[in-house]
C-alpha atoms as an extended CHARMM CRD file, in Angstrom:
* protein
*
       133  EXT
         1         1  UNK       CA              0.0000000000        0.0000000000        0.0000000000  PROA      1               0.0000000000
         2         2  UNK       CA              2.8870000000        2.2990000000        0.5240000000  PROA      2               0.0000000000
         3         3  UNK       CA              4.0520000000        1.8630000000       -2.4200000000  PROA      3               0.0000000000
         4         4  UNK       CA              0.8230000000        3.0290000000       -4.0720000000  PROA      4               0.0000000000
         5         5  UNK       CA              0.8850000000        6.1870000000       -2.0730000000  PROA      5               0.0000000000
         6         6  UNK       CA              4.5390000000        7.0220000000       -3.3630000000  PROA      6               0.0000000000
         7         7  UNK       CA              3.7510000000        6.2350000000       -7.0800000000  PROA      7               0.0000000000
         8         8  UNK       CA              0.8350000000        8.8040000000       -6.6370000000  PROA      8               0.0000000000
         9         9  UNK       CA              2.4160000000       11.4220000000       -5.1100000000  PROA      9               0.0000000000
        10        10  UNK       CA              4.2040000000       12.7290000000       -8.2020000000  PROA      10              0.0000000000
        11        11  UNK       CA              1.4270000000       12.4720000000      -10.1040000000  PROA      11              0.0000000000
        12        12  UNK       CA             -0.6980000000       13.8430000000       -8.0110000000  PROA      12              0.0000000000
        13        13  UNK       CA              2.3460000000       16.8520000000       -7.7560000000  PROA      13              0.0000000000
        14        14  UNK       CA              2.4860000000       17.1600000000      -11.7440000000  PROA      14              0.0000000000
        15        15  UNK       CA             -1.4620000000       17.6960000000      -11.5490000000  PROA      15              0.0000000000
        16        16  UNK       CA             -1.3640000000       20.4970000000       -9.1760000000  PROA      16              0.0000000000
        17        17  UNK       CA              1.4660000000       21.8610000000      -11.0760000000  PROA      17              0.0000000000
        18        18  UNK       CA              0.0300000000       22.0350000000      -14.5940000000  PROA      18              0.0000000000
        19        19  UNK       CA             -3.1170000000       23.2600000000      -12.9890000000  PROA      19              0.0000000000
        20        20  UNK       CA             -1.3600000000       25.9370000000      -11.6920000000  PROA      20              0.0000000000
        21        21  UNK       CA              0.4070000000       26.9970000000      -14.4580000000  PROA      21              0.0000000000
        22        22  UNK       CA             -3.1350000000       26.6300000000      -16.6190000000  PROA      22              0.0000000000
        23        23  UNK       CA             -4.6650000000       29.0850000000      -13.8920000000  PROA      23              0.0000000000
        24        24  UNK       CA             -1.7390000000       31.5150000000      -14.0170000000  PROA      24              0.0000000000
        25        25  UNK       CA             -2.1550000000       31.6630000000      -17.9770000000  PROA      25              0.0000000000
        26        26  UNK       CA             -5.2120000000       33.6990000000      -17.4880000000  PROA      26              0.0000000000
        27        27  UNK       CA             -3.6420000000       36.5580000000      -15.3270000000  PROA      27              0.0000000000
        28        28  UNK       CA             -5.7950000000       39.2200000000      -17.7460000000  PROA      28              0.0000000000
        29        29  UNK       CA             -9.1060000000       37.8330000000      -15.7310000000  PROA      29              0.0000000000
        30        30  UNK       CA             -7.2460000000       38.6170000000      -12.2600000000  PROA      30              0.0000000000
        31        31  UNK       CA             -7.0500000000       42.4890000000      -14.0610000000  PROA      31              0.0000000000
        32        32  UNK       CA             -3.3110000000       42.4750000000      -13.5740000000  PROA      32              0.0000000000
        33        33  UNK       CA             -2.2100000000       44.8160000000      -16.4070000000  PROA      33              0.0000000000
        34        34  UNK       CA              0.7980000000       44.0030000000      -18.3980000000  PROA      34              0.0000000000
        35        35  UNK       CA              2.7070000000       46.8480000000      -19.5570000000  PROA      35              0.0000000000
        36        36  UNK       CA              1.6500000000       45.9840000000      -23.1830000000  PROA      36              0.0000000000
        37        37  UNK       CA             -1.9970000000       46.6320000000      -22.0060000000  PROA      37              0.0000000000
        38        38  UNK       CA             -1.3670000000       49.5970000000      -20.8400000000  PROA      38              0.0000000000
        39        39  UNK       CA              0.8090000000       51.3080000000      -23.7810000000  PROA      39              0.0000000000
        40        40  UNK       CA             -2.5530000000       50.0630000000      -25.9060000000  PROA      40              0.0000000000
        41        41  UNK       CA             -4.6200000000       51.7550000000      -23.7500000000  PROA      41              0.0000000000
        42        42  UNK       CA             -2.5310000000       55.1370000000      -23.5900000000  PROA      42              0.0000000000
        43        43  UNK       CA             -2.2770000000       55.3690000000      -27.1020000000  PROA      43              0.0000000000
        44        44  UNK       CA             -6.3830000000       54.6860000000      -27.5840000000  PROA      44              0.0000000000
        45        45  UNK       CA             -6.6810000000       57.2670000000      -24.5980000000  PROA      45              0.0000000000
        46        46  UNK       CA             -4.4730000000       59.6570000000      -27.1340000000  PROA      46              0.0000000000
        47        47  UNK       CA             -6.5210000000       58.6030000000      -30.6110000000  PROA      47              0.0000000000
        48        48  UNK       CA             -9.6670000000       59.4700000000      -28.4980000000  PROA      48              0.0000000000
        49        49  UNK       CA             -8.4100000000       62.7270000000      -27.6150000000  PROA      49              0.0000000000
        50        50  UNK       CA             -6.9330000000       63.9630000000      -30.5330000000  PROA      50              0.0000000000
        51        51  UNK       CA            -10.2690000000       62.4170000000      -32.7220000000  PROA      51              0.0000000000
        52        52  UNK       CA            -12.1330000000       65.1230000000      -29.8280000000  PROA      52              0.0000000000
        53        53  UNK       CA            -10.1350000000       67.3700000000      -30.4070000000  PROA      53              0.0000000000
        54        54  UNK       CA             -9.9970000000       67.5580000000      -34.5130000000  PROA      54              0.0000000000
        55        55  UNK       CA            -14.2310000000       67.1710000000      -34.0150000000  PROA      55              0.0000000000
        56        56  UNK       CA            -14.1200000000       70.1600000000      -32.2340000000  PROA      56              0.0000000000
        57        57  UNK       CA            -12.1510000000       72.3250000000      -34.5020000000  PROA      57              0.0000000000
        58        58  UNK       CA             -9.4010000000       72.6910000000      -32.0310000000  PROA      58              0.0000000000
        59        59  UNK       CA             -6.0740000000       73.4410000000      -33.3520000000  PROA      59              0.0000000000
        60        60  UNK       CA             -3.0940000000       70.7360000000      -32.7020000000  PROA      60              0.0000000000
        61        61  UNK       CA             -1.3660000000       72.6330000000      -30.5740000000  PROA      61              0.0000000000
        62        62  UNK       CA             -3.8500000000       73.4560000000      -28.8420000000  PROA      62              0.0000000000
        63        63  UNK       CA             -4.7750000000       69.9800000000      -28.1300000000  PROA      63              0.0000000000
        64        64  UNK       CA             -1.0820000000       69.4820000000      -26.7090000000  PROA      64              0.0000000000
        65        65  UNK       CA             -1.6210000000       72.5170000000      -24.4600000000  PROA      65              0.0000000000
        66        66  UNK       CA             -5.2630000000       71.5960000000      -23.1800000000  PROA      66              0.0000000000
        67        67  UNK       CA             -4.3240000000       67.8570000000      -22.9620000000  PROA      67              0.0000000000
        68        68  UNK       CA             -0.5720000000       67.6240000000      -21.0130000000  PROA      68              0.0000000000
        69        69  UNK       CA             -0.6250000000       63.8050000000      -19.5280000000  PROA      69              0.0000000000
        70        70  UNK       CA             -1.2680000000       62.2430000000      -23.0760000000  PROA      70              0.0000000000
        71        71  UNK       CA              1.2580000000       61.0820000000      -25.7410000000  PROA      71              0.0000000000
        72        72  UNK       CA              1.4450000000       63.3450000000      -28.2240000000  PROA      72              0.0000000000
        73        73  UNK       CA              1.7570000000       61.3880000000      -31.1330000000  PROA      73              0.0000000000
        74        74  UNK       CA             -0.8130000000       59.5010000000      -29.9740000000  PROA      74              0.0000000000
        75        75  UNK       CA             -2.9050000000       62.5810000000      -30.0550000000  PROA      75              0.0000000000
        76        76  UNK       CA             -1.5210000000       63.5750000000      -33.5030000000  PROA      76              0.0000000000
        77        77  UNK       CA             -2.8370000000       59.7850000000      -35.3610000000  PROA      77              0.0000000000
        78        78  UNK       CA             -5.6420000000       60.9030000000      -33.5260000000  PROA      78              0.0000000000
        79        79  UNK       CA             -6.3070000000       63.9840000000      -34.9800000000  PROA      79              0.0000000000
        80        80  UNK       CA             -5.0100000000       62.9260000000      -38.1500000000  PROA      80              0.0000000000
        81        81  UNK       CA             -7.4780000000       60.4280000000      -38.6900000000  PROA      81              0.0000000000
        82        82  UNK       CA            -10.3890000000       62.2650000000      -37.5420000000  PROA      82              0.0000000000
        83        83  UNK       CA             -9.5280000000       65.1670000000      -40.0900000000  PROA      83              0.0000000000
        84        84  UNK       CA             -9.4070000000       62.9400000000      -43.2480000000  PROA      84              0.0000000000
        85        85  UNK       CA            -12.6670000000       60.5730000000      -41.5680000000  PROA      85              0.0000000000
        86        86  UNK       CA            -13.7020000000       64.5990000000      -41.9180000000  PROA      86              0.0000000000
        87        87  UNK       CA            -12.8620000000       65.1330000000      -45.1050000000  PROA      87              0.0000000000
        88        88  UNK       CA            -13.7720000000       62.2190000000      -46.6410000000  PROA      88              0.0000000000
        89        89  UNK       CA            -17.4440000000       62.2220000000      -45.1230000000  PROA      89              0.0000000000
        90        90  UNK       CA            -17.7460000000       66.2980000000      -45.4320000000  PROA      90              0.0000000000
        91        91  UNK       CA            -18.4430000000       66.2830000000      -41.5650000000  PROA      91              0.0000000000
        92        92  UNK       CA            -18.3260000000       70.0230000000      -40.3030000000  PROA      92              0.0000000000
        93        93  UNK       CA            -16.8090000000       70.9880000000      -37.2040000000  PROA      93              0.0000000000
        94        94  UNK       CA            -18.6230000000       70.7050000000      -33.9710000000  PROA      94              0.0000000000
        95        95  UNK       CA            -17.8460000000       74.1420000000      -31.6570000000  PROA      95              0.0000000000
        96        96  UNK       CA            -17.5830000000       73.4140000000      -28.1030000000  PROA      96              0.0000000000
        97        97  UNK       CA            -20.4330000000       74.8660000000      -25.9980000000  PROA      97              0.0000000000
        98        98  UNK       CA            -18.4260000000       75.2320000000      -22.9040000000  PROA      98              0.0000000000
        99        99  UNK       CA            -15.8990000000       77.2660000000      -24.2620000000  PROA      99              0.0000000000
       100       100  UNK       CA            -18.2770000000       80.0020000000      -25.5440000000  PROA      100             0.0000000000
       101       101  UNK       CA            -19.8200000000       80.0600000000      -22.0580000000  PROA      101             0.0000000000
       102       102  UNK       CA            -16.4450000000       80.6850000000      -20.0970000000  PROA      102             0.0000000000
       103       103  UNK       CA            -15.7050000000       84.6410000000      -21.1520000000  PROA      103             0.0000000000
       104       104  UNK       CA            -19.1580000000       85.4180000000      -20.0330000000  PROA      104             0.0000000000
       105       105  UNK       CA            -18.9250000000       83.7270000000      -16.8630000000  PROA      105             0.0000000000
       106       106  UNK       CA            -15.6440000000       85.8800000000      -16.8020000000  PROA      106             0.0000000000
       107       107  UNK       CA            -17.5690000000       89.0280000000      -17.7660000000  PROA      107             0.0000000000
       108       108  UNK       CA            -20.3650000000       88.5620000000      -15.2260000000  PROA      108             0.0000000000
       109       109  UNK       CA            -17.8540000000       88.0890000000      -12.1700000000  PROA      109             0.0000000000
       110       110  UNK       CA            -16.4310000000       91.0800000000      -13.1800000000  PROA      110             0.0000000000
       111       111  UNK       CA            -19.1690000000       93.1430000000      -13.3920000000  PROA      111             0.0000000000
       112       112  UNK       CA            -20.3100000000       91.3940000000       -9.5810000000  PROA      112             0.0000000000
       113       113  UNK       CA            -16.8550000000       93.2100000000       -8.2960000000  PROA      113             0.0000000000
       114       114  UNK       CA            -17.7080000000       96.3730000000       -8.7830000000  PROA      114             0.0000000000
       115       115  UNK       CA            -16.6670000000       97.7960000000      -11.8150000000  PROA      115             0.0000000000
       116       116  UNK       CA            -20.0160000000       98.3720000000      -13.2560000000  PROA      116             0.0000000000
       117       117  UNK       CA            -18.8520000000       96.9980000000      -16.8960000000  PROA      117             0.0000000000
       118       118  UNK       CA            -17.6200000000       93.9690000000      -18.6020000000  PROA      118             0.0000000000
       119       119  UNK       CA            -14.2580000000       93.8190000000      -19.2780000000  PROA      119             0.0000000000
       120       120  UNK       CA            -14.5310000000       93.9460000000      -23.2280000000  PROA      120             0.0000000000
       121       121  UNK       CA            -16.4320000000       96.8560000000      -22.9990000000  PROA      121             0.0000000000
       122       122  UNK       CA            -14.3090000000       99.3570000000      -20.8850000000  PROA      122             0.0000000000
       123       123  UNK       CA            -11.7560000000       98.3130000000      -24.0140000000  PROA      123             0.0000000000
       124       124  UNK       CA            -14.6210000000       99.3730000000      -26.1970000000  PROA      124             0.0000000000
       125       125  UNK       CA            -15.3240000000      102.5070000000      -24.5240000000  PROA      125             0.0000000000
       126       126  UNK       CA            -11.3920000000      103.5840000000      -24.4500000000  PROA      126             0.0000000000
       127       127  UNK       CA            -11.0820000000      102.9510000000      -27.7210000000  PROA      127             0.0000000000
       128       128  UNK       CA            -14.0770000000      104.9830000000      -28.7220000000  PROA      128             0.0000000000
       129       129  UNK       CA            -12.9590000000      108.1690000000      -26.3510000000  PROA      129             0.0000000000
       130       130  UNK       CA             -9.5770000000      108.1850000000      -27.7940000000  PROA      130             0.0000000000
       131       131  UNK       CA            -11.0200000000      108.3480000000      -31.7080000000  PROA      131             0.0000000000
       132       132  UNK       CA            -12.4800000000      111.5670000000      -31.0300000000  PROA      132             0.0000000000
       133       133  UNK       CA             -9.1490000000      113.0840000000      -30.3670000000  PROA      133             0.0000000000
């Protein structure tokens, strides 16, 4: 009977083993990210934003400025391929909302402080008082 024990033991051992190597083979399940996962999902992270970016009618640089974590050449095959998917399909350019809605939200805090005008106008107004001269 002992001697059954010790011929199953290895096997037994070479089971575990390959099971454990079978189990380890599927690491991406645990959601342990390999650096090649990553790089693939920085540089989709970079086509996204440059794609955004070229929809909105932003310039390149622009995109660079507003967008300082991402790769930029991710951003530029981004951007790139959103203007000729553009082009090709005769999509127009989409202006941000948001950004038209920031300079008034700058105006009206400027007229809460005290000033009594915007700042665009008191340019407006020096510029018309000095003409008369």
């Amino acid at each position: 009977m002992s001697s059954r024990t010790r011929s199953s033991l290895p096997r037994l051992v070479s089971l575990l083993g390959c099971c454990a190597i079978f189990l380890l083979a599927g690491c991406e399940r645990l959601g342990i990210e390999t650096p090649e996962t990553i790089a693939a999902a920085r540089e989709a992270d970079g086509r996204a934003v440059g794609g955004a970016c070229r929809h909105a009618g932003r310039a390149l640089e622009d995109c660079f400025t507003l967008n300082k974590k991402v790769e930029r050449a991710a951003v530029f095959a981004g951007w790139r391929d959103m203007n000729d998917y553009m082009r090709e399909n005769k999509i127009d350019v989409v202006a941000p909302v948001l950004a038209a809605l920031q300079p008034q939200a700058g105006a009206d805090e400027g007229a809460e402080a005290g000033d009594g005008d915007a700042p665009g106008r008191a340019v407006g107004k020096k510029l018309s008082t000095s003409a008369k001269h």
